[in-house]
C-alpha positions as a Markdown table, in Angstrom:
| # | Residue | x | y | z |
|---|---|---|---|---|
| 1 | Unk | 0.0 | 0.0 | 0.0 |
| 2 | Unk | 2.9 | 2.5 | 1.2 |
| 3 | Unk | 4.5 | 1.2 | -2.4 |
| 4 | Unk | 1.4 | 2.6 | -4.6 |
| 5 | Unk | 0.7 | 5.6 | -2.6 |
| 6 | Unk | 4.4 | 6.6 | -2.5 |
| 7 | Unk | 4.5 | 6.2 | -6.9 |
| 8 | Unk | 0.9 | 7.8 | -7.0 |
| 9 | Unk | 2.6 | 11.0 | -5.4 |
| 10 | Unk | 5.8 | 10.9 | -7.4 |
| 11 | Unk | 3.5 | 10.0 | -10.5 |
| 12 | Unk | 1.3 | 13.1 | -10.0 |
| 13 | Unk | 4.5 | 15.3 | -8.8 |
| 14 | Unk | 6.0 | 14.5 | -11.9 |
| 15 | Unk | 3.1 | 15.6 | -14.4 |
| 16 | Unk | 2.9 | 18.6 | -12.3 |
| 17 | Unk | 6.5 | 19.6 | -12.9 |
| 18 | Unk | 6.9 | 19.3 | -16.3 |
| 19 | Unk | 3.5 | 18.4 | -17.9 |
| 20 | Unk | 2.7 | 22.0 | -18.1 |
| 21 | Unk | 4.2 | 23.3 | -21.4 |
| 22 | Unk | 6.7 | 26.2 | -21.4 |
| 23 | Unk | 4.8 | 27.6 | -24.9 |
| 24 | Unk | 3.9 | 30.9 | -24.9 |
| 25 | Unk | 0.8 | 31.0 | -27.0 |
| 26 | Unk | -1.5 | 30.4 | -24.1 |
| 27 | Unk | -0.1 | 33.9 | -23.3 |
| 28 | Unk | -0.5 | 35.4 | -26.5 |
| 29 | Unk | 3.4 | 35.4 | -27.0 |
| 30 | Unk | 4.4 | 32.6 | -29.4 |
| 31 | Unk | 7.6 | 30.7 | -28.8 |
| 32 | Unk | 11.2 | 31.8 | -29.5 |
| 33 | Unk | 12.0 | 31.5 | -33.4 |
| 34 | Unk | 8.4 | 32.1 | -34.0 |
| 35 | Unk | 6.3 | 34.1 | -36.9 |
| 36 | Unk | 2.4 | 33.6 | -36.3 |
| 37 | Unk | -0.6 | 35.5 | -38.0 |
| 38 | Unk | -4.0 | 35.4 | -39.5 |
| 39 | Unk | -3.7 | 36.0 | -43.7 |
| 40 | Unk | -7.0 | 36.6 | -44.9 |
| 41 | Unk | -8.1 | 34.5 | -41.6 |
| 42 | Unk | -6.1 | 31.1 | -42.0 |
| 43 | Unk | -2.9 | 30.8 | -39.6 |
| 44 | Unk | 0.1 | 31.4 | -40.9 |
| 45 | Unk | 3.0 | 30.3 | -38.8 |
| 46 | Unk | 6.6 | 30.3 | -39.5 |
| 47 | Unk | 8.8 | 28.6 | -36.8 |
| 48 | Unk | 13.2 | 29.2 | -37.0 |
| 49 | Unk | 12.6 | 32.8 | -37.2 |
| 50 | Unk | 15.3 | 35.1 | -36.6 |
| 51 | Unk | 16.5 | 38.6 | -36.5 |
| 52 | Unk | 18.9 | 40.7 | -37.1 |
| 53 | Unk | 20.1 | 44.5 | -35.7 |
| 54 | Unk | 22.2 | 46.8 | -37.2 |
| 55 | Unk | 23.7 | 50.3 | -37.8 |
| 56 | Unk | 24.4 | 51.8 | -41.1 |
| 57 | Unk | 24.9 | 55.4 | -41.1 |
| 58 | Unk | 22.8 | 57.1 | -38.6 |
| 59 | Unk | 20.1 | 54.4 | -39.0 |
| 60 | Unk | 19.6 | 51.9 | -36.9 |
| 61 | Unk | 17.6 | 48.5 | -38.1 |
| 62 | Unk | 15.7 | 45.4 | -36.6 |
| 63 | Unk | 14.9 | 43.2 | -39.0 |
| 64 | Unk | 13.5 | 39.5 | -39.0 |
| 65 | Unk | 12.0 | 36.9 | -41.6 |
| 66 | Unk | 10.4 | 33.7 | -40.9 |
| 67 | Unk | 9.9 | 30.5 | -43.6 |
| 68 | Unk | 7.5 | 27.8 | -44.1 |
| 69 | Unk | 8.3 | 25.3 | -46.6 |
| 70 | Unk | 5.7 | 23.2 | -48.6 |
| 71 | Unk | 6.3 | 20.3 | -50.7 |
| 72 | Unk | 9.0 | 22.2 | -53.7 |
| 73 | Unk | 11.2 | 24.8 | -53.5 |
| 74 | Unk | 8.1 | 26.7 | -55.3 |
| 75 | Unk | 5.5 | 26.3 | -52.4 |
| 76 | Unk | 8.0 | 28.2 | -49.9 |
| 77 | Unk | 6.7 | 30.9 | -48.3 |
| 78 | Unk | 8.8 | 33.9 | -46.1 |
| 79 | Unk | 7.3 | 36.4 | -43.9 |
| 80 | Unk | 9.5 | 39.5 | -42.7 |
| 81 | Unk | 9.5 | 42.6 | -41.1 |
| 82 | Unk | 12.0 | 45.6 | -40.6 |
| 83 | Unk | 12.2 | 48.6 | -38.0 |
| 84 | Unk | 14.0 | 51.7 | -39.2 |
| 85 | Unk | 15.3 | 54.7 | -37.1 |
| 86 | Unk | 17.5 | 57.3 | -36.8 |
| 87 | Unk | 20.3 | 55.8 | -34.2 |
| 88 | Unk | 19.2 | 58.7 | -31.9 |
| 89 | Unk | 15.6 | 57.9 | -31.9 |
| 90 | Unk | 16.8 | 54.1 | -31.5 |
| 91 | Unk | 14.2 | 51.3 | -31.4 |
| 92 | Unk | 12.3 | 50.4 | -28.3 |
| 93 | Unk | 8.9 | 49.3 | -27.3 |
| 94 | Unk | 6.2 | 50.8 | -28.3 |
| 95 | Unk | 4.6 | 51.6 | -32.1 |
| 96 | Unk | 5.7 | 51.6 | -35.4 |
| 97 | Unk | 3.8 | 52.5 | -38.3 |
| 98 | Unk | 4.3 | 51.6 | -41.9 |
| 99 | Unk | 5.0 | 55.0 | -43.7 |
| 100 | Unk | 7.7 | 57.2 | -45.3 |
| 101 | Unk | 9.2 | 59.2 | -42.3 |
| 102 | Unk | 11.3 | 57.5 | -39.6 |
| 103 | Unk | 10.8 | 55.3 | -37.4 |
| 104 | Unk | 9.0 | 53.1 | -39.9 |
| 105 | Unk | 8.2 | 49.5 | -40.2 |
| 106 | Unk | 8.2 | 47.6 | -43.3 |
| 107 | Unk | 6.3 | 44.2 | -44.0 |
| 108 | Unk | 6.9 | 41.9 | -46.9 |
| 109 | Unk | 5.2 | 38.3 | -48.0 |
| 110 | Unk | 7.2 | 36.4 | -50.4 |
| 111 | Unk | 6.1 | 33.6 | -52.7 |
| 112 | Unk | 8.2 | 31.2 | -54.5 |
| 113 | Unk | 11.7 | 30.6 | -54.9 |
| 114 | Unk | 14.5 | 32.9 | -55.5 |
| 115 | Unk | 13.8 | 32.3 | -59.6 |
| 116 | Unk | 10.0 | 32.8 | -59.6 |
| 117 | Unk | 9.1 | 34.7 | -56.7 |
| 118 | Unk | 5.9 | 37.0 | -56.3 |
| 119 | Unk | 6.0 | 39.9 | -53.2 |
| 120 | Unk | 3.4 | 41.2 | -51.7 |
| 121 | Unk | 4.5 | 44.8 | -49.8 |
| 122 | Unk | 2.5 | 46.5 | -46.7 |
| 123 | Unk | 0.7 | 49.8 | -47.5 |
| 124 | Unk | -0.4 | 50.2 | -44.0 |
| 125 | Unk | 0.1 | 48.7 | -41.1 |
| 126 | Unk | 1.4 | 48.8 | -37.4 |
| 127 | Unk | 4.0 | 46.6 | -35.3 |
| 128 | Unk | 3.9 | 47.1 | -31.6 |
| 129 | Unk | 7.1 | 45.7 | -29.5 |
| 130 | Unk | 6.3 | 44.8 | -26.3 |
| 131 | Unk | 9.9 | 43.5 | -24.6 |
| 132 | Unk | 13.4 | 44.0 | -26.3 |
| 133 | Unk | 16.5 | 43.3 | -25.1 |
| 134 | Unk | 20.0 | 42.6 | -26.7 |
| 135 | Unk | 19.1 | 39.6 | -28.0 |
| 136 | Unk | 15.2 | 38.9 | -28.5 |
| 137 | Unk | 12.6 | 41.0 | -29.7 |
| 138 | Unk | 8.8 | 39.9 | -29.4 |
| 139 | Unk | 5.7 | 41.8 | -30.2 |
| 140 | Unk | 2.4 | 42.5 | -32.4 |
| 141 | Unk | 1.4 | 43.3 | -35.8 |
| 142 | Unk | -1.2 | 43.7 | -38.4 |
| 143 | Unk | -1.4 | 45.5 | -41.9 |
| 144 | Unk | -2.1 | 45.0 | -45.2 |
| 145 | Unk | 0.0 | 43.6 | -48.4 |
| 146 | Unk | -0.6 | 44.2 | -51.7 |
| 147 | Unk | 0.8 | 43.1 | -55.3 |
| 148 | Unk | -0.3 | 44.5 | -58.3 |
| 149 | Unk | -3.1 | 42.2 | -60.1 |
| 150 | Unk | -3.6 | 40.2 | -57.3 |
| 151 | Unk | -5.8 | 40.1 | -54.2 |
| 152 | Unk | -4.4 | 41.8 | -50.9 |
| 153 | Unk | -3.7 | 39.7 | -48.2 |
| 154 | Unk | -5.0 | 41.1 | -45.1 |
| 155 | Unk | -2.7 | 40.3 | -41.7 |
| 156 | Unk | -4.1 | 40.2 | -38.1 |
| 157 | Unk | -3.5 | 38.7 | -35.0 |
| 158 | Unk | 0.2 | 38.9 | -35.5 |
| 159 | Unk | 2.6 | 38.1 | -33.0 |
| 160 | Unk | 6.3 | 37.2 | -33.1 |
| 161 | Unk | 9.4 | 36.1 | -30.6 |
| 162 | Unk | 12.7 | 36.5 | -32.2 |
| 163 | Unk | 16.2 | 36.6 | -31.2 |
| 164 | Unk | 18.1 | 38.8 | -32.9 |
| 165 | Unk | 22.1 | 39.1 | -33.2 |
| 166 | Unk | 24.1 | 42.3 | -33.5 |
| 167 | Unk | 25.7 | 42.7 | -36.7 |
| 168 | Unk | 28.1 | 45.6 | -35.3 |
């Protein structure tokens, strides 16, 4: 009896301690390396993703890109983003709009390989970071992509978590 109460508890200790799952998306912030949205309401979710900051000039940049592959080289699909500032302004949390001043953001949709590839840009849209540090960046977005001739793709629900390594 002692025996089966004794691996009951250590049984039920054990799923305690590490059935819970350390994924973020039950918090609304997706796992390290990940890309996640809604694109014209199907999830889209790129997992790997990772980032990049740098200085050129008196510009500062964050950028990042995430990739799903499908059955050919033709079916992949990348997702990135880019934060531009003036090194003074610097990036931090908080908004950034898609437009022509800085601080900007910039969202692109690629389709294809590097041979037959078809973009899709942002015309408007906002990406909110809510923690950065020197090595991760994680936040919110949500715009829309257009490509001449074909139908926009409307993003929502965005969210990414990205580690991102100094280039200089």
């Amino acid at each position: 009896m002692k025996f089966k109460l004794t691996t009951t508890i250590l049984l039920f200790s054990l799923l305690f301690a590490f059935g819970c799952s350390d994924d973020k998306d039950s918090d609304n912030i997706p796992s390290v390396g990940t890309i996640v949205m809604d694109m014209n309401g199907s999830e889209w979710r790129a997992m790997g993703a990772t980032g990049l900051r740098m200085s050129f000039g008196n510009n500062v940049q964050i950028s990042a890109a995430g990739s799903v592959l499908g059955a050919t080289i033709s079916d992949l699909e990348t997702f990135s983003f880019a934060i531009i500032a003036t090194s003074g302004q610097g990036i931090g949390e908080g908004d950034y709009i898609v437009q022509s001043g800085l601080p900007y953001v910039d969202f692109n949709f690629t389709l294809g390989s590097a041979a037959d590839q078809a973009n899709w840009n942002a015309t408007n849209g906002t990406l909110t970071i809510t923690r950065i540090t020197d090595d991760n960046v994680q936040g919110t977005f949500s715009g829309t992509l257009v490509r001449s001739g074909h139908p926009n793709r409307e993003i929502t629900n965005g969210r990414f978590n990205v580690n991102i390594l100094q280039t200089n």
